[in-house]
Each structure stands twice: as C-alpha cells, then as structure tokens.
N, C-alpha and C positions, 0 to 999 in steps of 0.2 A: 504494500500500500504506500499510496505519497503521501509527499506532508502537507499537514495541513496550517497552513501558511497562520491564521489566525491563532493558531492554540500556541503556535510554538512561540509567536508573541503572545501569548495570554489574554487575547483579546476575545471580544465576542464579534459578530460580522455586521455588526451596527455597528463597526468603532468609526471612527471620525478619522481624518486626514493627523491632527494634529495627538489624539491615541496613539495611533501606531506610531509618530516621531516620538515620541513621550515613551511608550513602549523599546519602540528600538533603542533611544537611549540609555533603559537602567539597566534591560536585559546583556546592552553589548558591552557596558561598564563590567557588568557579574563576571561576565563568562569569556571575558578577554582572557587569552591563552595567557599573559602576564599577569593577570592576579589569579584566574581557576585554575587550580593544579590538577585537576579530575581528571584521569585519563581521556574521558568522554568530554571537557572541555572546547576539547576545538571544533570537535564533531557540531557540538551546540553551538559554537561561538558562529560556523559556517550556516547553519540553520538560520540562523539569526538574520545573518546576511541576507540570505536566498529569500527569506519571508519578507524582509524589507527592501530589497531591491523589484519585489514585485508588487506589494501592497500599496508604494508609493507613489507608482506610474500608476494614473489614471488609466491608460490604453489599457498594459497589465491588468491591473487589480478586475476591469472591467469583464477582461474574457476569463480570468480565471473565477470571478462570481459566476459568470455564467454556464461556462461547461465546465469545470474545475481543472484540475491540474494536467489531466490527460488531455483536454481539449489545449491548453495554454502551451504545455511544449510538443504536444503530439501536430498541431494545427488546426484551424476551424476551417468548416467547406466556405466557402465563398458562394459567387454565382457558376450554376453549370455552365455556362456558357464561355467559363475564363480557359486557358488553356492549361493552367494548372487550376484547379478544384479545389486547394488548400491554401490557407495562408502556413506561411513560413512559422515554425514551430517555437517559441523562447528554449534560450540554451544560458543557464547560470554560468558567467565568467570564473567559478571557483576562486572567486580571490577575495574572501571578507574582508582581509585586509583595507583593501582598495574602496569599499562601500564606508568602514569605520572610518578611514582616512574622509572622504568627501562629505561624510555627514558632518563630522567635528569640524571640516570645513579649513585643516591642516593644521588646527589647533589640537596636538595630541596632549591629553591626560596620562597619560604614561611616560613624558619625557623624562620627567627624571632616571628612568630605566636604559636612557640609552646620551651617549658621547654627542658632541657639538656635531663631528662627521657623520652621524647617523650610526655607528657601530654599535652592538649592545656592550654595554657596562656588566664587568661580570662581579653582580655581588658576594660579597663574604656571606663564609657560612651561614646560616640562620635567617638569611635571609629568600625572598621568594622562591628560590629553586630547591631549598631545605638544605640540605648534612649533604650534600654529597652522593645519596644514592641512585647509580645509575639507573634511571629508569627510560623504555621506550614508548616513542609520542606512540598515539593509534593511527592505522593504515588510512593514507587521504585515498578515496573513491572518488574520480570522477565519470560523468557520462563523456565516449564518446559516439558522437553523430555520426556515420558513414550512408554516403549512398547507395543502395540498391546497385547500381552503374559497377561503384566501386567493391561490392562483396560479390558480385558477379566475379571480375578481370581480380579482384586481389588489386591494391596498390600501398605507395607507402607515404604514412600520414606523419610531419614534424610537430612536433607539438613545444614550444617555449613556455618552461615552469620558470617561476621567480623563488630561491629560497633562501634562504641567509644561511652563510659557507662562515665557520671558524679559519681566522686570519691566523696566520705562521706564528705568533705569538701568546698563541692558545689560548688569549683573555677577551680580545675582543672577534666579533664577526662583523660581516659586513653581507647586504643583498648583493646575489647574482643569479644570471639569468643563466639556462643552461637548455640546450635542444635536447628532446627527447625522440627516439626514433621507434614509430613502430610498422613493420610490414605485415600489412592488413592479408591474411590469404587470403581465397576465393572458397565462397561458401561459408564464412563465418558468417554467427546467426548471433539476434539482439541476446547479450548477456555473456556473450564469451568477455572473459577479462583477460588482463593484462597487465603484470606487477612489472615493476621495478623497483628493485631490493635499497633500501635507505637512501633515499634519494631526494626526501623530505629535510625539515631544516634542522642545521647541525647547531650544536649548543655545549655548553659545559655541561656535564652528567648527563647525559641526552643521547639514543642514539636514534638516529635521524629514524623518520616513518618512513613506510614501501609508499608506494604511488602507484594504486592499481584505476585502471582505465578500465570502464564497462562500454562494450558496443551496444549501443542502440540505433536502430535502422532510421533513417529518416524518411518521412512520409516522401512516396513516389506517385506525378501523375497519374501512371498510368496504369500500375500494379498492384497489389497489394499480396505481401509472402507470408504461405503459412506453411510453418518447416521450411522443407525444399520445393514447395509447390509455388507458383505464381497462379494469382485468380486477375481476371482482365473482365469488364464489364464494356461490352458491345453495344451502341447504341442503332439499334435498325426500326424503320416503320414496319409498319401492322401487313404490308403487301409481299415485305420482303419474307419479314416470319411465316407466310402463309405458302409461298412458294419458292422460297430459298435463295440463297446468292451467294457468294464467294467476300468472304472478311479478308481485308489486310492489314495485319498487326507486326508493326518493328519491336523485333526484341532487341532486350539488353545491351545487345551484341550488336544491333546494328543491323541485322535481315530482315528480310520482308517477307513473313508467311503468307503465304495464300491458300485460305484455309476454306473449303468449301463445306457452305453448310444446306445439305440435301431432306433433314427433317426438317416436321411443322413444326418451330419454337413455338412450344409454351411456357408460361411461366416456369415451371418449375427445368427446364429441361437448361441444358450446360453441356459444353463440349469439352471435350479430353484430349490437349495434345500432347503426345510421350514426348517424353526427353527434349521439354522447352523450358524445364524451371531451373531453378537455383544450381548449379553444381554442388557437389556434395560433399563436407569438409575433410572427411577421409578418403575420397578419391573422385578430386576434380574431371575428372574424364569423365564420370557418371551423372546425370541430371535428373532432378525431378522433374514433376510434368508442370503442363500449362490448362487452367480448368479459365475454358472461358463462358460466363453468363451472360446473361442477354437484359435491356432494356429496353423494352417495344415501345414504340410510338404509336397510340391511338391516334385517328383525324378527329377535331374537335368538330366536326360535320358532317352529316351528309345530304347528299340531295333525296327526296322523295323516290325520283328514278334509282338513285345506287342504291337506296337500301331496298326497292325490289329485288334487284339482281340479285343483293347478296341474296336475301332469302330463299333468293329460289336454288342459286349456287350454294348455301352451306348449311338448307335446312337439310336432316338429317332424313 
C-alpha cells in the first residue's frame, strides 16, 4: 500500500494550505536525521518530504484528492482523443534534503552542526551521534521509472546521487555527487530491485546505507503488460466488427503486424498473438504473447431505411 500523504503529516484532508506548512515544519524539525537517531529516522524524515512536496502544489494535492496516489504517479486518462491517453505520472526527486533546505528558505536550524565550508563538524563524545557505537543508516529505496521501449531492448540508465563522503582527515565531510550505473536487461518486470552496497552517506561511526532502486514500469500509450503478456485495445466501428478487417499494430520493436481479424467481435471476444509480448527475463529469445481487445464504435444514428435493412439482414 502507498502512503498516505495526510497521516504521515498528521493531518486530516480538510487541512488548510497553511496546516500542512505548520505540519511540515514541526514534523521535519523531529525527525531530521540530525536530531532523530531512530534507525527509521530518515525513512520518516523522507516521508515527510514526499507528503509535503505534494500537499503543497495545488496541481499535486488536486489529482492526488482525487484519484489518490496511484492515479498521481501512475497518471490520469486525459481526453481519448490525445495521442497519448495519460498525463505524465509524478516521480519524488528522493532528496528531503533539498525540500527542508527551500522550505527554511536556506535558513538552516541545524547550522550549528556543521563548518563555515558547509562540512559537518564532528562532535565529541556525548554528543548527537552518542559513544561511539558503530551503527548502520537503513537501506535508501528509491523508484525507478523505465519504459516499456526500454525493458523491451534492455538499456543502461545513469543515475547522479548527492551524499556526503568523509574528507582524508576523518573529522570532517563534505557533499558529493557520484554517477551510478545500472544496465537495465530486457524483460525486467515493475519491482525487480537493484542494490548498491554502502553507497549512502559516510559519517563518523556510521557505515554508509545500500541504495537499492525498484523498477517501476511507466504508463505506455499504447500497451499495457501483464507478466510477459502485452494487452493492446483496438478501436474499430460497428461495420468493421460485423465483417472483419485487417489491424495494424507497431510493436515495441518497431514492426508493423498485420493482423487479420476474420471473427464477428463481440464484446467479450480478444485476439491472441504468440510471441509478440515482453521477452522473458530468463531467456530473452523467448516472448510472451500479444492479447488484443476490441472497442467498437456504435453510429449515434440511423436512418429509418438502414434500420430496415439491418432487421431484415440480422434478424435471427
């Protein structure tokens, strides 16, 4: 289940614009990884973020009342007639930092915790980070987005994390940015992850978090995959369904089936084409299918004359 933006600010869904600033201010004070020591600290402190960087856009806050979370980064239909059907999905930048920093407005409450250069100050014992005893942050999760296109062909995706690296003089650190590389295969499916081992931010008694990446599919014009199958919905009139005609549907890849459809579509009826779906993550040579349904076009009309004919052509 996703979260739910309101609770994890403790608000109710009648909160007001200036609630949830009010909100996100006392909650992101708590549970700043510099004062919460909780293991699960950061985990909240990113919650926090994600809740307030959507509650606070109007556009946001708007679509996620309305279809909730799924609708907000899955995308909402549009008009049919647009040539992609969906609007563009929201994608959490993973960086609370970056939200805490523009809400304080680069007025940090925590500066005392760190150097004129921006490096942190490494307090004596006793202080925030406790005795001494090594302990490990928890594992940062983030979503990755991949297209259909690309879990089809496999490609490879860079991705730039920001973390703060201990300086050669083992007391202070300093932010840096660091490319991460991952090679997407063909036929990964939404929820394959992908770790890299301590790769999160380095600290005195600390050892750094993994950084695992979750694929999730991004919404496709024209497709939609389940497993390895691709389902395709055809738009033909009421003439065609009655007497048949030849579809042409570009896949993936770039070809152009020509798919002849010789039954009467009825609603309920769906064509099966082998080995047009996804490749399959243990052995790309091999493909699921292609399941295409039908949307018939009724005429909003008819003439007195044509609905004799039909009668007389499809009374039973």
């Amino acid at each position: 289940m996703g979260l739910d933006y309101y609770a994890v600010l403790e608000l109710d869904r009648g909160a007001t614009s200036d609630d949830i600033k009010k909100a996100y201010r006392k909650l992101a004070l708590k549970f700043h990884p510099l004062k919460c020591k909780e293991p699960w600290g950061p985990k909240r402190f990113r919650q926090l973020a994600e809740a307030y960087d959507v509650l606070s856009d109007p556009m946001k806050k708007g679509i996620y009342d309305k279809f909730g979370e799924e609708g907000l980064k899955g995308g909402i239909p549009l008009e049919l007639a647009s040539d992609n059907p969906w609007s563009v999905g929201y994608v959490f930048h993973n960086n609370p930092e970056k939200v805490f920093r523009e809400f304080f407005g680069g007025d940090n409450p925590f500066a005392e915790f760190f150097a004129e250069d921006g490096s942190e100050v490494l307090l004596p014992f006793g202080g925030p980070r406790g005795r001494g005893a090594l302990r490990r942050d928890p594992p940062i999760v983030r979503d990755l987005y991949v297209s259909l296109e690309d879990l089809f062909h496999g490609c490879t995706k860079k991705i730039k994390i920001s973390r703060r690296v201990m300086n050669e003089d083992g007391q202070t650190s300093t932010i840096r940015d660091k490319i991460l590389t991952i090679d997407v295969q063909p036929g990964w499916k939404r929820g394959t992850r992908i770790t890299f081992e301590k790769e999160g931010d380095q600290g005195p008694n600390i050892i750094p978090a993994d950084i695992t990446f979750v694929v999730q599919e991004k919404l496709h014009p024209r497709f939609k995959r389940i497993d390895n199958n691709l389902l395709y919905v055809a738009t033909i009139p009421l003439s065609k369904a009655l007497t048949g005609c030849t579809l042409d549907v570009w896949t993936l890849d770039g070809r152009l089936l020509n798919i002849p459809i010789n039954d009467i579509v009825d609603p309920k009826y769906y064509k099966m084409v082998p080995g047009e779906g996804m490749p399959l993550a243990q052995d790309p040579q091999r493909k699921g299918d292609l399941y295409i349904y039908f949307d018939i076009i009724f005429p909003k009309r008819l003439s007195p004359e044509v609905k004799t004919l039909l009668r007389g052509v499809l009374q039973p």
